[in-house]
DRENPA-3360 file (N, C-alpha, C; in nm, 2 decimals, always signed):
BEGIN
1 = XXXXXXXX = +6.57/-4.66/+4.62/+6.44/-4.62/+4.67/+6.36/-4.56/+4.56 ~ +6.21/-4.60/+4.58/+6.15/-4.56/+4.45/+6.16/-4.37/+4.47 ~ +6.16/-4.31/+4.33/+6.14/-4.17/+4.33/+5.99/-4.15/+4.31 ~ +5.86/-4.27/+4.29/+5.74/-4.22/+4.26/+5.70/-4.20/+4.40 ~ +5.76/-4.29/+4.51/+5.70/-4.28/+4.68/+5.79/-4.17/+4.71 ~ +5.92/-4.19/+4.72/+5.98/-4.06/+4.74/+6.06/-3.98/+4.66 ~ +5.99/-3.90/+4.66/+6.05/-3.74/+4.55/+6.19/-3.69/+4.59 ~ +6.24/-3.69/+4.42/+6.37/-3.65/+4.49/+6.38/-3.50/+4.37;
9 = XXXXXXXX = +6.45/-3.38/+4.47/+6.47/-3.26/+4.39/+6.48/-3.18/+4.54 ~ +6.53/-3.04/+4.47/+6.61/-2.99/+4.57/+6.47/-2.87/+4.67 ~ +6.36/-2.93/+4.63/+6.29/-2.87/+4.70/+6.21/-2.98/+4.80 ~ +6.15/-2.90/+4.93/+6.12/-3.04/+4.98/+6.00/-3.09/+4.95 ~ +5.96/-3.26/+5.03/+5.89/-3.36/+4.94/+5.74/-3.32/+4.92 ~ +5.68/-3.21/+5.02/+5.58/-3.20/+5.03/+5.52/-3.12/+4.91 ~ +5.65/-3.07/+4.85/+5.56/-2.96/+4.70/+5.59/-3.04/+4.61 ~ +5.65/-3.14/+4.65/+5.61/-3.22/+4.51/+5.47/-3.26/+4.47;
17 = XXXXXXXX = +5.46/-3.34/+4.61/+5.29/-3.40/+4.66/+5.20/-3.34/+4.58 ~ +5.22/-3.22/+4.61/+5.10/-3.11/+4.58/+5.13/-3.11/+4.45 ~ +5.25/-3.16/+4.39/+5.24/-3.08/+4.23/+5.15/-3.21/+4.19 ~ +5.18/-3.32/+4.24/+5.12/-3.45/+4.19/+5.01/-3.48/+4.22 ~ +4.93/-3.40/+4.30/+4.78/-3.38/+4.40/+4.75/-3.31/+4.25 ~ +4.75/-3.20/+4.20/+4.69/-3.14/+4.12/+4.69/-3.16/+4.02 ~ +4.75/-3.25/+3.94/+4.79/-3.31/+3.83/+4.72/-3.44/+3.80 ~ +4.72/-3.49/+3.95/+4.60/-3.63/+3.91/+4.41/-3.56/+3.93;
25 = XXXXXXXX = +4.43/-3.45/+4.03/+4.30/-3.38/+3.96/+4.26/-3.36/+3.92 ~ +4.34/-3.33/+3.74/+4.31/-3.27/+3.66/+4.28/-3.37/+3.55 ~ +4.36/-3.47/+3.57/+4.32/-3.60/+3.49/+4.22/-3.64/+3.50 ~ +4.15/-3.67/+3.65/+4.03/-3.73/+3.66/+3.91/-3.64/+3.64 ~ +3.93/-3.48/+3.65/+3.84/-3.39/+3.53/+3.83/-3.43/+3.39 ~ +3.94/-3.43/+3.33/+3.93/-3.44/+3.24/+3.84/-3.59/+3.17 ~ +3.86/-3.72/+3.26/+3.83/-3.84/+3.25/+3.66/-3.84/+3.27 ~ +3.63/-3.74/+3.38/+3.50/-3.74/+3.43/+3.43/-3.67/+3.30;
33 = XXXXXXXX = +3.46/-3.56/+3.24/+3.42/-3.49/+3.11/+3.38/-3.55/+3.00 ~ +3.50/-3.66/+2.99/+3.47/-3.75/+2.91/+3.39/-3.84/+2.87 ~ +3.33/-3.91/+3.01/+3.22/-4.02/+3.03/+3.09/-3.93/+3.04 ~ +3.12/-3.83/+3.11/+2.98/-3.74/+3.04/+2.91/-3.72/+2.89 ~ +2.99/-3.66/+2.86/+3.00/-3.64/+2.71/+2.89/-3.81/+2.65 ~ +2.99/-3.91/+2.67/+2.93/-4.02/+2.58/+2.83/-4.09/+2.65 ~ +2.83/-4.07/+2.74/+2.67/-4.15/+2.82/+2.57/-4.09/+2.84 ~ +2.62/-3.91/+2.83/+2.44/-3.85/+2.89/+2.36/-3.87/+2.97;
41 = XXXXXXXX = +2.38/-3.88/+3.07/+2.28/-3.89/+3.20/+2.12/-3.81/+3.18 ~ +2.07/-3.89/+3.24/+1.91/-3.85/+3.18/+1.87/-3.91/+3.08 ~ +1.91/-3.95/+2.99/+1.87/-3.99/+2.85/+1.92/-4.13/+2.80 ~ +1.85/-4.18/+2.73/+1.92/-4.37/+2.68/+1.92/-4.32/+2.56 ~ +1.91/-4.19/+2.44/+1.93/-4.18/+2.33/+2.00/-4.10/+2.27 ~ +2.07/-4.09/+2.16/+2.15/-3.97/+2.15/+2.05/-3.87/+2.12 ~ +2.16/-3.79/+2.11/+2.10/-3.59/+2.07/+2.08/-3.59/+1.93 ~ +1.96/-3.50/+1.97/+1.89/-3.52/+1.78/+1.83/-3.40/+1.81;
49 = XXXXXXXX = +1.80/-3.32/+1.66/+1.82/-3.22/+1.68/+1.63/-3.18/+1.64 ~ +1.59/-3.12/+1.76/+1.46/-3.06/+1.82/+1.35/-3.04/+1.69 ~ +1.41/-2.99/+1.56/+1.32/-2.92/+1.52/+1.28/-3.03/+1.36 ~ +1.43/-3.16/+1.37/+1.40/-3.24/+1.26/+1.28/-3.31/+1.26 ~ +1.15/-3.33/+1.19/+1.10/-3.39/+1.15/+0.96/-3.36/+1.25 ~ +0.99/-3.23/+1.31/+0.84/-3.25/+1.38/+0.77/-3.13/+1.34 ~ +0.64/-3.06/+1.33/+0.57/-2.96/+1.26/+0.56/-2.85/+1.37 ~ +0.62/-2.74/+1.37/+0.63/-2.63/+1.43/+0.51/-2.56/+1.51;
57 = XXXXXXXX = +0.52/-2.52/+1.62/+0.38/-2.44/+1.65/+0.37/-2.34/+1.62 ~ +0.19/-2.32/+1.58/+0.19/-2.18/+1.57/+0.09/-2.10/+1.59 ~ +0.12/-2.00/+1.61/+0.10/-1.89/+1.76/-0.01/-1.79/+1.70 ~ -0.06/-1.75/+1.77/-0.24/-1.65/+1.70/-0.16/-1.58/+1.66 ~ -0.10/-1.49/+1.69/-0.02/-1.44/+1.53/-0.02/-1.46/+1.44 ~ +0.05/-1.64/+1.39/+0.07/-1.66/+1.28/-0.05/-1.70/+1.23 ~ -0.16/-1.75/+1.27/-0.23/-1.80/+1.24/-0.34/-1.67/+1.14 ~ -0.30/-1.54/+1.25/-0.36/-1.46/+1.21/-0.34/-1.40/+1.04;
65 = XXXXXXXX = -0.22/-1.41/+1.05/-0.14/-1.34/+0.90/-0.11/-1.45/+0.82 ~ -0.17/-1.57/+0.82/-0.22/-1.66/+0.77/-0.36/-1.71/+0.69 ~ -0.44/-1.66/+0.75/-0.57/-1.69/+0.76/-0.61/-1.62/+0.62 ~ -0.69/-1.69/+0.55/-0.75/-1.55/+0.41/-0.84/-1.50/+0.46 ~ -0.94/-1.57/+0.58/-1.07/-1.48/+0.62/-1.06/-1.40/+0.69 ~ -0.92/-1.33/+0.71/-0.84/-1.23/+0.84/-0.88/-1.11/+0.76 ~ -0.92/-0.99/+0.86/-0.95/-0.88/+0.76/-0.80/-0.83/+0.73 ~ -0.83/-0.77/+0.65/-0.68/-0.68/+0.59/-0.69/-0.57/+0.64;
73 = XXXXXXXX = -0.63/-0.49/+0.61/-0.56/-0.31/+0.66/-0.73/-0.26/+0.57 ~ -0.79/-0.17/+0.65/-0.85/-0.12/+0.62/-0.96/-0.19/+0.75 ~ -0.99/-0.29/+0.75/-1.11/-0.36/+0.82/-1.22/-0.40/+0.71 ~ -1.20/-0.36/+0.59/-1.37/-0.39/+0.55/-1.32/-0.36/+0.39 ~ -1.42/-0.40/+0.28/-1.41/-0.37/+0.19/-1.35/-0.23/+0.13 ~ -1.35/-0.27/-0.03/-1.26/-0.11/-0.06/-1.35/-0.04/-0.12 ~ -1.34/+0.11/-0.14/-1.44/+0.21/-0.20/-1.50/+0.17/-0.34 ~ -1.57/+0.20/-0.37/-1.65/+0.12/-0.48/-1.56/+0.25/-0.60;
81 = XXXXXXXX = -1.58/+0.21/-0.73/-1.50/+0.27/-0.81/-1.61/+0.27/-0.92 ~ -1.63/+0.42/-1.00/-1.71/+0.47/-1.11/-1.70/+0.35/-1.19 ~ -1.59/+0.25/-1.25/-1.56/+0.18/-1.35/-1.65/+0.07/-1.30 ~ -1.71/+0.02/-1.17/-1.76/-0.10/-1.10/-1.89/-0.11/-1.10 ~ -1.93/+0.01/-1.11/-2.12/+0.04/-1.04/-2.18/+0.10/-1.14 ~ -2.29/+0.04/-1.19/-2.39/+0.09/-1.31/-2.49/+0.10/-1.21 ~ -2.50/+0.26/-1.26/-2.67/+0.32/-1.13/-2.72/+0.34/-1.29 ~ -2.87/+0.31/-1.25/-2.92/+0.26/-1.31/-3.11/+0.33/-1.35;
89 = XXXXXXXX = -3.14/+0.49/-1.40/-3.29/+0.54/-1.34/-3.39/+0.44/-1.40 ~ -3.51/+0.43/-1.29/-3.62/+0.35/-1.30/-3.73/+0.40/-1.32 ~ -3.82/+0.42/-1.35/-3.98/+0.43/-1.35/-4.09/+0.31/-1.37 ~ -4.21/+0.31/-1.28/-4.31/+0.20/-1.29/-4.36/+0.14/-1.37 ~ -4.41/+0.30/-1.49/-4.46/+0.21/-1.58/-4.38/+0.32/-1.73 ~ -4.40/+0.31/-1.85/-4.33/+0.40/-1.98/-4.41/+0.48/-2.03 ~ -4.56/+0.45/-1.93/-4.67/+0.57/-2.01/-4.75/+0.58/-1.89 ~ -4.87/+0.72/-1.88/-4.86/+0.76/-1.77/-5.01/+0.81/-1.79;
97 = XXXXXXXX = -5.14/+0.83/-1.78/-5.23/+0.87/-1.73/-5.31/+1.01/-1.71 ~ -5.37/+1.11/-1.73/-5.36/+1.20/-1.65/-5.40/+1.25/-1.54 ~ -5.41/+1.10/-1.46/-5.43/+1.12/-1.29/-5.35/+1.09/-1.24 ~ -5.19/+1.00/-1.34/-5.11/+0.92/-1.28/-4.97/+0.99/-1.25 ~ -4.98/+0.96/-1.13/-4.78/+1.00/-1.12/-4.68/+0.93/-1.11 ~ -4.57/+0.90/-1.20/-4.45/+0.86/-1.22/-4.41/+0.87/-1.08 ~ -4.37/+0.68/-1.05/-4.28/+0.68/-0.93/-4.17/+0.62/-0.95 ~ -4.06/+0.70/-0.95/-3.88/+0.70/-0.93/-3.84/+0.67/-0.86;
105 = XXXXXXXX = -3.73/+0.57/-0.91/-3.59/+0.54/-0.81/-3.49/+0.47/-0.86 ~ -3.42/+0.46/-0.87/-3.27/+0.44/-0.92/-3.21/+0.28/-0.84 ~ -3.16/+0.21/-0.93/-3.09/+0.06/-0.88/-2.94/+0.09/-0.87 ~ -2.86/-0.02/-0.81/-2.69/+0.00/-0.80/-2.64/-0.13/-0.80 ~ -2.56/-0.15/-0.92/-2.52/-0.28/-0.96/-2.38/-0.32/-0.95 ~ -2.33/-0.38/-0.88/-2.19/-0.41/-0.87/-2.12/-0.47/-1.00 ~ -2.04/-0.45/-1.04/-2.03/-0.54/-1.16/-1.85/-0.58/-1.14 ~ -1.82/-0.54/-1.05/-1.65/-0.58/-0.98/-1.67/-0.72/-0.94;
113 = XXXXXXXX = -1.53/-0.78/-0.91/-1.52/-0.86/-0.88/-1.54/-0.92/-0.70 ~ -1.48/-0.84/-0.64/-1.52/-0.80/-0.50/-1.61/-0.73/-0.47 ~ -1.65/-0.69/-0.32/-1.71/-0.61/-0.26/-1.65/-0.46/-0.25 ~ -1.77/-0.38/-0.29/-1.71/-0.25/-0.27/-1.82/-0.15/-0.18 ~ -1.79/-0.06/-0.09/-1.86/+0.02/-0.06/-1.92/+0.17/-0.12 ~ -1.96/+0.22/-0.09/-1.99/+0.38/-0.12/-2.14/+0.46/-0.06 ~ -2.14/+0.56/-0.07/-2.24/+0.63/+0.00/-2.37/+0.61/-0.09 ~ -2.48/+0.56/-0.02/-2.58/+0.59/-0.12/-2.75/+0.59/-0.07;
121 = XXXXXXXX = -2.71/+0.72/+0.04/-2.83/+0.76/+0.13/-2.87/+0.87/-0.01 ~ -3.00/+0.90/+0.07/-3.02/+1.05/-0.01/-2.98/+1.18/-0.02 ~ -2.87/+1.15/+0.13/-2.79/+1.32/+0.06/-2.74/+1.35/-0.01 ~ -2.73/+1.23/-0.12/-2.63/+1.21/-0.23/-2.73/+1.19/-0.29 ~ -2.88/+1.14/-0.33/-2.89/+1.08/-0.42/-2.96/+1.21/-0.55 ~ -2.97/+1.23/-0.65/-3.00/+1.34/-0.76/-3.07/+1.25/-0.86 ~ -3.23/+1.32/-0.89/-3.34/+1.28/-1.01/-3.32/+1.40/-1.14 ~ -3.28/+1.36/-1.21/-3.34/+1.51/-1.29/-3.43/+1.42/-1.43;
129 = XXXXXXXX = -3.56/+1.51/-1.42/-3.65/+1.49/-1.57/-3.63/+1.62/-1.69 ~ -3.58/+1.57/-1.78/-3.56/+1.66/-1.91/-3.68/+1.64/-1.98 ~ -3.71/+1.74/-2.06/-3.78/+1.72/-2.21/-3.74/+1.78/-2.35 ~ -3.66/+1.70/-2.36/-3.59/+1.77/-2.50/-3.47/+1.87/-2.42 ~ -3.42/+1.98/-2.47/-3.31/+2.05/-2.40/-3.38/+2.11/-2.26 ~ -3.49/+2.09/-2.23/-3.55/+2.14/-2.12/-3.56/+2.14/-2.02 ~ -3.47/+2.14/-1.88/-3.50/+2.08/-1.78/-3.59/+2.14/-1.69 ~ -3.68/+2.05/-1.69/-3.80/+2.02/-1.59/-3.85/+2.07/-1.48;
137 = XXXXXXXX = -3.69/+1.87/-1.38/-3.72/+1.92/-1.27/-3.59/+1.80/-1.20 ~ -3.61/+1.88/-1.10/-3.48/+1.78/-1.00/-3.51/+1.77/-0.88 ~ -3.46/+1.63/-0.82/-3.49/+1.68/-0.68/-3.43/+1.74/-0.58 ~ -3.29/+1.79/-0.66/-3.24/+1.86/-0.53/-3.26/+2.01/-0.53 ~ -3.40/+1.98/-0.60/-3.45/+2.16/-0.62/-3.49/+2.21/-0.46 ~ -3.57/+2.15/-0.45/-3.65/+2.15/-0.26/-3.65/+2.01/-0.27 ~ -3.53/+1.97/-0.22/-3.51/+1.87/-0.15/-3.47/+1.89/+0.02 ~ -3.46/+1.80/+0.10/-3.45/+1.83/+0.27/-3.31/+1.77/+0.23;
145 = XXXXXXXX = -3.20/+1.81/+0.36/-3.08/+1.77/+0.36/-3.04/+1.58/+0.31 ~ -3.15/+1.53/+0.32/-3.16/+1.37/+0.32/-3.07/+1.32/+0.45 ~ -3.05/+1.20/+0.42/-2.99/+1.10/+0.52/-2.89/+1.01/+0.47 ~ -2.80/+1.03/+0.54/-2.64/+0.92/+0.47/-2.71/+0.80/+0.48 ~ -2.63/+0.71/+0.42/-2.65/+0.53/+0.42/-2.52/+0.52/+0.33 ~ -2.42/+0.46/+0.44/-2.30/+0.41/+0.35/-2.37/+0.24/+0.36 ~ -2.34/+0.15/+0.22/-2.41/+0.08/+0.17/-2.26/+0.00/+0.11 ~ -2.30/-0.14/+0.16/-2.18/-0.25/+0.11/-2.26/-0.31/+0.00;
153 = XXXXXXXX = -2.21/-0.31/-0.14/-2.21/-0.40/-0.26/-2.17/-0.52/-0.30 ~ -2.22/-0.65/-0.28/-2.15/-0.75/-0.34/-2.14/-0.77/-0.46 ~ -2.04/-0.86/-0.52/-2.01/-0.87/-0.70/-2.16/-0.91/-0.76 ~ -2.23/-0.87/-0.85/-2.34/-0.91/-0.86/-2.45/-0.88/-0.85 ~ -2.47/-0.78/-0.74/-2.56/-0.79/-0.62/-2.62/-0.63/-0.73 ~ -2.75/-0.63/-0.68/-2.85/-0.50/-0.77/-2.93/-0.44/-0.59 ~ -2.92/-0.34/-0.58/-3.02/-0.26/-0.46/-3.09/-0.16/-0.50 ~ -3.20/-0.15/-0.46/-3.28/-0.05/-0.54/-3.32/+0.03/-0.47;
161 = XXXXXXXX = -3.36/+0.17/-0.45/-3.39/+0.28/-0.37/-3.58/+0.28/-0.37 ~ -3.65/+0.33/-0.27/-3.75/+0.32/-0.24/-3.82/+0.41/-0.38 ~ -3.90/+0.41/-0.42/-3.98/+0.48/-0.51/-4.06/+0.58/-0.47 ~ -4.02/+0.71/-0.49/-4.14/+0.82/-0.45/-4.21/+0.88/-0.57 ~ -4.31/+0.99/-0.54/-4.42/+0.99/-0.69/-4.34/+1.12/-0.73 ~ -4.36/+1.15/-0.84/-4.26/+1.29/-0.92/-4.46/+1.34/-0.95 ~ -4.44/+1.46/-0.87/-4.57/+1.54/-0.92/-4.60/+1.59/-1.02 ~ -4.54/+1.58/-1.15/-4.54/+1.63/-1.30/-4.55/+1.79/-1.27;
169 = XXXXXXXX = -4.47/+1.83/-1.17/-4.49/+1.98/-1.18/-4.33/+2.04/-1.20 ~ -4.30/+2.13/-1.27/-4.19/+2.22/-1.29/-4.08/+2.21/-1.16 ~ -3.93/+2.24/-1.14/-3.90/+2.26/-1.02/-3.79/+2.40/-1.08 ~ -3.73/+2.45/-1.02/-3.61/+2.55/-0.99/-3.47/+2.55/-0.88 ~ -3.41/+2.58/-0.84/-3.36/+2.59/-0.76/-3.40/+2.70/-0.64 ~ -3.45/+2.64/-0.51/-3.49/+2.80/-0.44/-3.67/+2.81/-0.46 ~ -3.73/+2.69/-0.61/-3.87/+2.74/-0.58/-3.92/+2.65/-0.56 ~ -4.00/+2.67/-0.40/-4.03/+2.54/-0.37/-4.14/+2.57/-0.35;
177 = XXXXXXXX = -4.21/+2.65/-0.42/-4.39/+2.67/-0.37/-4.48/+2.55/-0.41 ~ -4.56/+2.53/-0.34/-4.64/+2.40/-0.35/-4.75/+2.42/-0.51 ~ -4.75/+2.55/-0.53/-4.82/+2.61/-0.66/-4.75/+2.59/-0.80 ~ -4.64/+2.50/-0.80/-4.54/+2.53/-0.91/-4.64/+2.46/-1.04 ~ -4.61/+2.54/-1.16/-4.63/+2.50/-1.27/-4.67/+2.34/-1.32 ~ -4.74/+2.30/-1.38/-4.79/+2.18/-1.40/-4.72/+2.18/-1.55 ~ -4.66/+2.04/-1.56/-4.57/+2.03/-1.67/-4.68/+1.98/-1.79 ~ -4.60/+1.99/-1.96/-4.79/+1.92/-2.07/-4.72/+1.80/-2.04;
185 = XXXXXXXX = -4.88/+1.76/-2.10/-4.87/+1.58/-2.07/-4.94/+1.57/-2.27 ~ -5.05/+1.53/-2.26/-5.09/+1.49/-2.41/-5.01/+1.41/-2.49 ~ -4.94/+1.30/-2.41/-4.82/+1.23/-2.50/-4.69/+1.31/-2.51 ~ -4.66/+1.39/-2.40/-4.49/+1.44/-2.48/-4.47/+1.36/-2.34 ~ -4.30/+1.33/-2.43/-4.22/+1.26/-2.37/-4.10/+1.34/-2.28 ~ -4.09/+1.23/-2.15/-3.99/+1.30/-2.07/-3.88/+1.16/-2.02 ~ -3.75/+1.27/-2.01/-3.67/+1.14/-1.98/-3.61/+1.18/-1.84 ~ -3.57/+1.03/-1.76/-3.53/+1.08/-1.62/-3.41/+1.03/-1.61;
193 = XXXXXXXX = -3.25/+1.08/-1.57/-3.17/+1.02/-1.54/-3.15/+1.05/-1.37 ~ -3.05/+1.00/-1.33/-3.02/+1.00/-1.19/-2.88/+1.00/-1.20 ~ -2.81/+1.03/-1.02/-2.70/+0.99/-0.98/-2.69/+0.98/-0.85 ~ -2.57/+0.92/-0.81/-2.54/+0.90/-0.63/-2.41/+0.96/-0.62 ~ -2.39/+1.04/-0.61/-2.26/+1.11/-0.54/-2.18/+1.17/-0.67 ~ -2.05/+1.10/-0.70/-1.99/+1.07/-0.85/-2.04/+0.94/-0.92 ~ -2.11/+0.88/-0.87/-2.15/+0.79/-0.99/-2.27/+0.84/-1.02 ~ -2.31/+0.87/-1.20/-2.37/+0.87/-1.24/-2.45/+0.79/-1.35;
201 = XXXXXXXX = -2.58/+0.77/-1.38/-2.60/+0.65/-1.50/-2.53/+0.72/-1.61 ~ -2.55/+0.59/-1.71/-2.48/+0.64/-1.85/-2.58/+0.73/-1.88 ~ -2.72/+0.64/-1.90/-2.83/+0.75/-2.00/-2.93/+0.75/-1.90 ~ -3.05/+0.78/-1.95/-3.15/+0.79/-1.92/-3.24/+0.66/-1.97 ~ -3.39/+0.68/-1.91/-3.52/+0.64/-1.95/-3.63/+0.68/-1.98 ~ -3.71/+0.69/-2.06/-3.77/+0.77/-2.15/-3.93/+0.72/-2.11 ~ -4.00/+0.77/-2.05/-4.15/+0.78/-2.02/-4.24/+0.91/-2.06 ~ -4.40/+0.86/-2.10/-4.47/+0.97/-2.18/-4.56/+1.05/-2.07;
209 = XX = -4.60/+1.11/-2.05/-4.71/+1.19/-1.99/-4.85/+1.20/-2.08 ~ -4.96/+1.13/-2.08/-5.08/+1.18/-2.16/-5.14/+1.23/-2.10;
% end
């Protein structure tokens, strides 16, 4: 009699069954795993791998810290530097009248390669007229508190301050009487330099009074 239909061993037939129930189980897991694996259901092509050969997305983030036109840390250009900016004093004409008054103002010339900022309202801004070791007059003798203007510079770029008239009269610190001294004219020469904050011109410019 066959021993594959009937089991023979000193236990009875029915735990054999069972050992042989769980053992062909396990085969046909194993067989089912198999044909998985090599057919892939869902798909008629093999596995290839996601990221070969196709161009990545990318996310405002990256796009961001990518970008050259993205501002940088700060938001905005960088402070302008004494070594960058030639201020520059002005006057209308090099000789002067004796009815005429000398009208002043000062230019600012970027000479960096970038953009730079700096202050260059009138709380900051400073006239002074010498004659010879003499000084004259300034405006921050009786001058009013002025007014800020922070002011962006491009590489290149020249801005010039509005021109007001210098009364050819004396100044002090403290004297601000409308009576001040009348400076000579008859041909002597006076020179004006300027500044904006810490930047100051190199020299001066040299206009006559007749």
């Amino acid at each position: 009699m066959s021993t594959l239909r009937h089991p023979v061993g000193p236990q009875p037939p029915q735990v054999y069954w069972r050992r042989r129930l769980v053992v062909g189980l396990g085969l046909l897991a194993v067989i089912v795993i198999i044909i998985l694996i090599v057919v892939r259901p869902g798909t008629g092509d093999p596995a290839t791998d996601p990221g070969a050969g196709a161009d990545p997305e990318v996310s405002e983030t990256d796009e961001a810290e990518t970008d050259p036109d993205a501002e940088g840390t700060g938001g905005g250009p960088a402070p302008c530097t004494p070594d960058q900016v030639v201020v520059t004093p002005v006057t209308d004409s090099n000789s002067y009248g004796p009815e005429q008054q000398p009208m002043l103002s000062l230019t600012l010339l970027n000479t960096g390669a970038a953009p730079c900022t700096m202050e260059a309202g009138s709380d900051v801004q400073e006239y002074v007229i010498v004659s010879g070791p003499d000084r004259i007059w300034a405006s921050t003798d009786c001058q009013d508190p002025g007014v800020a203007a922070p002011t962006v510079l491009e590489p290149g770029e020249e801005k010039s301050t509005t021109p007001f008239s210098w009364s050819r009269t004396r100044s002090s610190p403290g004297d601000c009487d409308a009576d001040r001294e009348q400076v000579t004219a008859g041909g002597a020469t006076y020179r004006l330099s300027v500044s904006v904050g810490e930047f100051a011109s190199e020299g001066d410019v040299p206009f006559l009074l007749n």
